[in-house]
TIFI-154820 format. One line per 2 residues: their letters; for each residue x, y, z of C-alpha. Coordinates in Angstrom, 3 decimals. Layout:
TIFI-154820
a) X Y Z  ...
This chain:
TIFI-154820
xx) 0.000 0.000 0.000  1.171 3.114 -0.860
xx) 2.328 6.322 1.827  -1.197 8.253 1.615
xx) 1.020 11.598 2.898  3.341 12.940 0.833
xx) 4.818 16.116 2.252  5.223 19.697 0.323
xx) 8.625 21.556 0.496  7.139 24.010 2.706
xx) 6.075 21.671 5.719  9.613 20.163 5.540
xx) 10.987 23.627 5.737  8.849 24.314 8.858
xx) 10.021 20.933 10.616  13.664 22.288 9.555
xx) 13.118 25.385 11.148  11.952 24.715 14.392
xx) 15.279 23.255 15.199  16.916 25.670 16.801
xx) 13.963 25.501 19.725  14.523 21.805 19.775
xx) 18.431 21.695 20.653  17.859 22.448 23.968
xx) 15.866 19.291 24.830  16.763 17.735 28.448
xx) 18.617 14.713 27.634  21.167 12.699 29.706
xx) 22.239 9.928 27.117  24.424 6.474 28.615
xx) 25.914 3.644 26.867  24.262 1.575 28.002
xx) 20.167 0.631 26.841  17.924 -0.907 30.072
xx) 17.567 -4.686 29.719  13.729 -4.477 31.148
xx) 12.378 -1.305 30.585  8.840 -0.275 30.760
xx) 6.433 1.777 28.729  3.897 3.819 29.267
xx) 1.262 5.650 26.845  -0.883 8.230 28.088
xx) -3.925 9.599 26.392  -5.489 12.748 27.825
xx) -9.023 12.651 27.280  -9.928 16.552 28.444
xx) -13.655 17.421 28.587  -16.954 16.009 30.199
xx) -16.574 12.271 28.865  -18.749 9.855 30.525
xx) -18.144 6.164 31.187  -22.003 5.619 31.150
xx) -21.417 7.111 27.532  -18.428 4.323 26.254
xx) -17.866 1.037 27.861  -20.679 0.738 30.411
xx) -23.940 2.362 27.979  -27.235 2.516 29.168
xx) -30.296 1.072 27.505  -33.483 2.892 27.569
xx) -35.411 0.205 29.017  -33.043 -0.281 31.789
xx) -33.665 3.051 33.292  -36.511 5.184 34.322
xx) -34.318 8.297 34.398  -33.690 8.899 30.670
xx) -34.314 12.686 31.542  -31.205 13.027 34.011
xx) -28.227 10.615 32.680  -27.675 9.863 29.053
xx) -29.325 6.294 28.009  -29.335 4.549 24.525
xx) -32.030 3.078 22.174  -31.753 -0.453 22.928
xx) -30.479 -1.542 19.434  -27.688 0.596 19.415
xx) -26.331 -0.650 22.265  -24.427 -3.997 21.699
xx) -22.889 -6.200 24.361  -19.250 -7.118 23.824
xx) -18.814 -11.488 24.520  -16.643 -12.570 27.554
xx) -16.351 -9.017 29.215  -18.456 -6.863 31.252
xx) -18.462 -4.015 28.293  -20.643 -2.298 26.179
xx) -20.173 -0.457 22.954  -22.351 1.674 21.188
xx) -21.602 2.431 16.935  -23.291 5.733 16.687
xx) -24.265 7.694 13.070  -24.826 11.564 13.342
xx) -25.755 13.879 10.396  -23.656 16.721 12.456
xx) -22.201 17.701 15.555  -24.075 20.515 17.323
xx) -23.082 23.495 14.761  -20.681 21.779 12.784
xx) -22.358 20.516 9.774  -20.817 17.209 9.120
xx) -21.403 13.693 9.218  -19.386 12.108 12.083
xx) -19.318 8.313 12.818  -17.991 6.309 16.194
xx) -17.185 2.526 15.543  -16.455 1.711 19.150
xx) -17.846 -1.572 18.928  -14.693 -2.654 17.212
xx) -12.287 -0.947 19.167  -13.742 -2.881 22.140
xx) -13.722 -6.248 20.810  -10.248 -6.044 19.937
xx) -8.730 -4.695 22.901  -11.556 -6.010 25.770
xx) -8.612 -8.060 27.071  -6.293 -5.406 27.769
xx) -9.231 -2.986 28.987  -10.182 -1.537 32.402
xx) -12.791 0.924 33.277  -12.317 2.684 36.546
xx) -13.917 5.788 37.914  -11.880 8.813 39.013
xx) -12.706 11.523 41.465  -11.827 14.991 40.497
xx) -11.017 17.501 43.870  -11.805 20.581 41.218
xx) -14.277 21.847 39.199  -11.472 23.661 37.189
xx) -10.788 21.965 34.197  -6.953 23.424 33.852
xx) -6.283 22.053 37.708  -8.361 18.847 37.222
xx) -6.414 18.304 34.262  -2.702 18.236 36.128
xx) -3.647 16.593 39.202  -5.310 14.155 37.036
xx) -1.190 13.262 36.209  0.320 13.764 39.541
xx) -2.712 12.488 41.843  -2.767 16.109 43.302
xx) 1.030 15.504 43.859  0.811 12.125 45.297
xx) 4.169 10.737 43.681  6.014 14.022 45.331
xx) 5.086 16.314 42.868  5.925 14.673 39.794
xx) 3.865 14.271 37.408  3.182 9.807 36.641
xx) 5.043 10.655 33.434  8.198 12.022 35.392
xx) 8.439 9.295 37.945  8.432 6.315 35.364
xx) 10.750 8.602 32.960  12.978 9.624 35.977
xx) 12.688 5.543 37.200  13.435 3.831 33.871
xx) 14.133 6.163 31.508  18.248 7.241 32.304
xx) 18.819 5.224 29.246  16.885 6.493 26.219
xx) 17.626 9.626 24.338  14.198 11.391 25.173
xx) 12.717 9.719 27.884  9.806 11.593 28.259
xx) 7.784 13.043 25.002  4.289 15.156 25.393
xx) 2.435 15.824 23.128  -0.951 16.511 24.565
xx) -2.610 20.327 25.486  -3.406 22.283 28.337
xx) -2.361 21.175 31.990  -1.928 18.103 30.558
xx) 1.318 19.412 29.704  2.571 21.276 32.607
xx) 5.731 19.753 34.725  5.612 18.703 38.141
xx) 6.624 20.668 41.144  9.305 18.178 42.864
xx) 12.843 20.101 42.124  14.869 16.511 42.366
xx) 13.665 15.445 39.449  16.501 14.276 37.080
xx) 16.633 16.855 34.134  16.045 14.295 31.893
xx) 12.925 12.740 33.188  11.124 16.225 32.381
xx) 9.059 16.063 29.629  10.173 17.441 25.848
xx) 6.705 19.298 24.434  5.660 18.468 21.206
xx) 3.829 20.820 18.922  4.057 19.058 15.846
xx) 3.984 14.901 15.904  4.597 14.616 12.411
xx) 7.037 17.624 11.499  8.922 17.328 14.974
xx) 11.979 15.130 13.481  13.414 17.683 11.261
xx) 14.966 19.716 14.426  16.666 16.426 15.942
xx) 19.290 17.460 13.785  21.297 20.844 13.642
xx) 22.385 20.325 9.823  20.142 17.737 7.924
xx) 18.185 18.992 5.705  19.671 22.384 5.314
xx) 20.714 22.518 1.148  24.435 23.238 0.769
xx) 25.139 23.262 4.580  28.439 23.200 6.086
xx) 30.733 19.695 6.478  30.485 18.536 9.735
xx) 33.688 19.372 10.716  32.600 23.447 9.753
xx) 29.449 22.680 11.794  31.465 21.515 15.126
xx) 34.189 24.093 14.788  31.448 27.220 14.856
xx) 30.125 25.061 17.571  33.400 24.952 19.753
xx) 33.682 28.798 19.331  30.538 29.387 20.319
xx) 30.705 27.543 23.213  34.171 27.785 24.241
xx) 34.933 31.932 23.512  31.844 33.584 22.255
xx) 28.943 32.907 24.655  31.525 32.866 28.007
xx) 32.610 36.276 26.955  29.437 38.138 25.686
xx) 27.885 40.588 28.226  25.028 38.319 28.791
xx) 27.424 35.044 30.106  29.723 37.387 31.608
xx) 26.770 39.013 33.626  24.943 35.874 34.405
xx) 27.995 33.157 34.649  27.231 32.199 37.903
xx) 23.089 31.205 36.917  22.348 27.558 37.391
xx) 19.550 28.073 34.849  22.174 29.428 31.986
xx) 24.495 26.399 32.914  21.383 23.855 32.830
xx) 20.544 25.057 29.637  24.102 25.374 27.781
xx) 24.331 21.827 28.926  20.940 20.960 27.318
xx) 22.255 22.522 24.100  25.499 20.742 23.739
xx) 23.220 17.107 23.780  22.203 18.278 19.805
xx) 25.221 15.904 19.275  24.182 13.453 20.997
xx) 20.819 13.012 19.121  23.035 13.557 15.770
xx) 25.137 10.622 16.614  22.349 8.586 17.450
xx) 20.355 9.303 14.025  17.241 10.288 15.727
xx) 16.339 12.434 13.066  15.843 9.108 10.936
xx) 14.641 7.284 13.507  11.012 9.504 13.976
xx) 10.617 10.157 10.628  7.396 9.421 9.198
xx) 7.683 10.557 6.257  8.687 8.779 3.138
xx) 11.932 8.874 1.755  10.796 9.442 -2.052
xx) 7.860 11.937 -0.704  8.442 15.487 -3.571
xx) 9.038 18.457 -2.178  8.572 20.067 -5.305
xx) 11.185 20.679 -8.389  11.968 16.875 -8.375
xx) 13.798 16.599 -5.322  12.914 14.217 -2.505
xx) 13.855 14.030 1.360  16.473 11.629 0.472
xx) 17.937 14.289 -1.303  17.896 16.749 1.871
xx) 19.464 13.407 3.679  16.731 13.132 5.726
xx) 16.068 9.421 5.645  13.902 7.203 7.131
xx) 12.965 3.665 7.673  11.128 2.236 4.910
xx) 9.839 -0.796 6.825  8.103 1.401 9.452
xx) 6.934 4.063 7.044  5.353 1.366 5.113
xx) 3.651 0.014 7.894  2.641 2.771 9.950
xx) 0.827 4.015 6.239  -1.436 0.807 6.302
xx) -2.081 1.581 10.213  -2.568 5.307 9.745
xx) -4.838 5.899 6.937  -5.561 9.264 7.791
xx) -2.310 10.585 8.857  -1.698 12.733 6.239
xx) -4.550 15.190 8.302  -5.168 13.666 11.715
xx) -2.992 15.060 14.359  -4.122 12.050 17.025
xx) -2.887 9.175 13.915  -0.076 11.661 13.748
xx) 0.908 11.807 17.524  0.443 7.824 17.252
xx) 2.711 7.039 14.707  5.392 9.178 16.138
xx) 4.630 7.384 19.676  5.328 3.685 17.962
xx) 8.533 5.418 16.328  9.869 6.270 19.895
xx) 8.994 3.167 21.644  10.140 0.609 18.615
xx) 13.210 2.915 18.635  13.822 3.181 22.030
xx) 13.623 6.635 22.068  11.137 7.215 24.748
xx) 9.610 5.039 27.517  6.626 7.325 28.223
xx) 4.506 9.268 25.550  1.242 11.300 25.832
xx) -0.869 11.963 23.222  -3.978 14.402 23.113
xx) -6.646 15.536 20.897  -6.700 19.210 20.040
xx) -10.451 21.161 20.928  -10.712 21.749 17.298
xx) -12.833 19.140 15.309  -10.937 17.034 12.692
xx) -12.150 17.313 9.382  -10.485 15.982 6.581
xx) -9.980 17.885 3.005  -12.181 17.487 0.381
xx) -10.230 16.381 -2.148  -9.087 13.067 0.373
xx) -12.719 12.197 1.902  -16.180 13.088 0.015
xx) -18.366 14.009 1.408  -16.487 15.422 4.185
xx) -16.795 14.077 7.548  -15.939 14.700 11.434
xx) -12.786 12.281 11.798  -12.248 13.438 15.353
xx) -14.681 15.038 17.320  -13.699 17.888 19.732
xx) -13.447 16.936 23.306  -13.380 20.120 24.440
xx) -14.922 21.080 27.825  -17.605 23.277 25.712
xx) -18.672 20.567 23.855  -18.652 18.008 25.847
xx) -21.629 20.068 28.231  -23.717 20.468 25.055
xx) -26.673 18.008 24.869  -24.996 15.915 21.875
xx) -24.633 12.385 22.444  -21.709 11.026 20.532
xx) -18.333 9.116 21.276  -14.987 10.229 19.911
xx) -13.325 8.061 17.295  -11.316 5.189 19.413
């Protein structure tokens, strides 16, 4: 099957140029890769979402109190074999002013996955969505103010280039408040899931750039005579912020040595940028193997940020990369372009807290 995403020189050029911002990722690389390590995925799910609306639904003739909590014509409700969940495959002809067809096939997300599934029930100590949302990651600082992402980076993550990669929204984001943490058990924020490769590399991709050995010698001077002597280093030399961070910048050569800019690339190597040239011609490979087969998995990924943030997330786990990743859904509904879908419809809807308080009974795409 064919790469349904074939990138345009300007998207590249944006990836490229958001490198500078990405040099300064917290990174303590080792020699040596963990013989067990564990994983962990995150999803943050912000909004009003409703168990009684996904794995445990409701049918109408079950209740007498259709008027207060959210209950389901019988027929769409189907019970999933050898578990104690429900799923409900819901149609809608639009989403409260958003005029477009929008579908939910949960039913088949559940029977494939019922035997990795548990529902639980979680209660929130705020009615703030922004504070619910980060003590929803560090159990209102239960693991001493580190976010769950922190303490498994910070516990088996010493190892891996990037330990700890976010790319969700809102609090969801936000660090933890214990000042032990390890500097590189804090998350790296990602913007961009699909375009965030190109700045893993301070050279790649850049036509006609310096040789290497140009490239390390402006870095050298830099480090070594320029920045030490400028009025801003001379002024705040003794700041344990400026040192963190001037060691955070020096690890670019690190992630260059490892090839991480090949490594979370997700784009094809033979994808035109325009005038006949390719990303293999930039030197920006990538692996053809997973490219191929994240294409087959990803259908949509050329315009779904959530495939997107998923492909990237099996690139830095199969890579070693990362041991914990968080994905999120944006607020904004996805709809795909015309000219890839017809008619158009809702591929994600928004779980936004707005939305999800509006009387519209639907499930998000699984």
């Amino acid at each position: 099957m064919p790469f349904p995403f074939e990138p345009n020189r300007r998207q590249v050029i944006q990836g490229l140029a958001a490198g500078a911002a990405t040099t300064c990722i917290p990174w303590s690389i080792r020699a040596q890769q963990s013989a067990d390590p564990k994983f962990l995925i995150v999803l943050a799910a912000s909004g009003g979402a409703s168990i009684i609306d996904a794995m445990l639904a409701i049918r109408e003739s079950e209740s007498n109190q259709g008027a207060v909590i959210n209950t389901f014509p019988d027929g769409q409700v189907a019970d999933i074999g050898a578990s104690p969940f429900r799923a409900v495959d819901l149609e809608n002809d639009g989403l409260g002013p958003i005029p477009h067809r929008g579908e939910s096939d949960q039913s088949t997300f559940v029977n494939t996955y019922k035997d990795q599934m548990m529902v639980t029930t979680c209660t929130g100590t705020s009615v703030n969505h922004v504070v619910a949302q980060k003590r929803s990651l560090t159990g209102n600082d239960a693991w001493s103010g580190r976010t769950l992402q922190e303490a498994v980076a910070a516990h088996y993550g010493a190892d891996f280039p990037i330990p700890n990669v976010n790319m969700a929204t809102g609090a969801f984001v936000e660090p933890g408040i214990d000042a032990s943490l390890p500097s590189y058990a804090r998350a790296e924020v990602v913007v961009d899931a699909i375009r965030w490769f190109a700045g893993l590399h301070g050279s790649k991709g850049i036509d006609a750039a310096p040789a290497p050995s140009l490239i390390e010698k402006a870095r050298r001077l830099r480090d070594e005579r320029f920045d030490p002597n400028s009025v801003f280093g001379r002024t705040f030399k003794n700041s344990a912020a400026l040192r963190t961070w001037r060691a955070r910048r020096v690890k670019v050569r690190e992630y260059e040595a490892a090839d991480l800019v090949r490594k979370a690339n997700v784009f094809p190597d033979m994808a035109d940028l325009g005038n006949g040239r390719t990303l293999a011609d930039f030197g920006l490979f990538s692996n053809a193997e997973d490219v191929g087969r994240l294409g087959q998995v990803f259908p949509n990924l050329s315009f779904d940020p959530l495939e997107q943030q998923a492909a990237l997330a099996y690139l830095l786990i199969k890579n070693r990369i990362s041991v914990t990743v968080t994905l999120g859904d944006s607020a904004a509904p996805v709809i795909p372009p015309p000219n890839l879908i017809t008619p158009q419809r809702i591929v994600d809807s928004p779980p936004s807290p707005s939305t999800s308080h509006t009387p519209i009974t639907a499930t998000p795409k699984p």
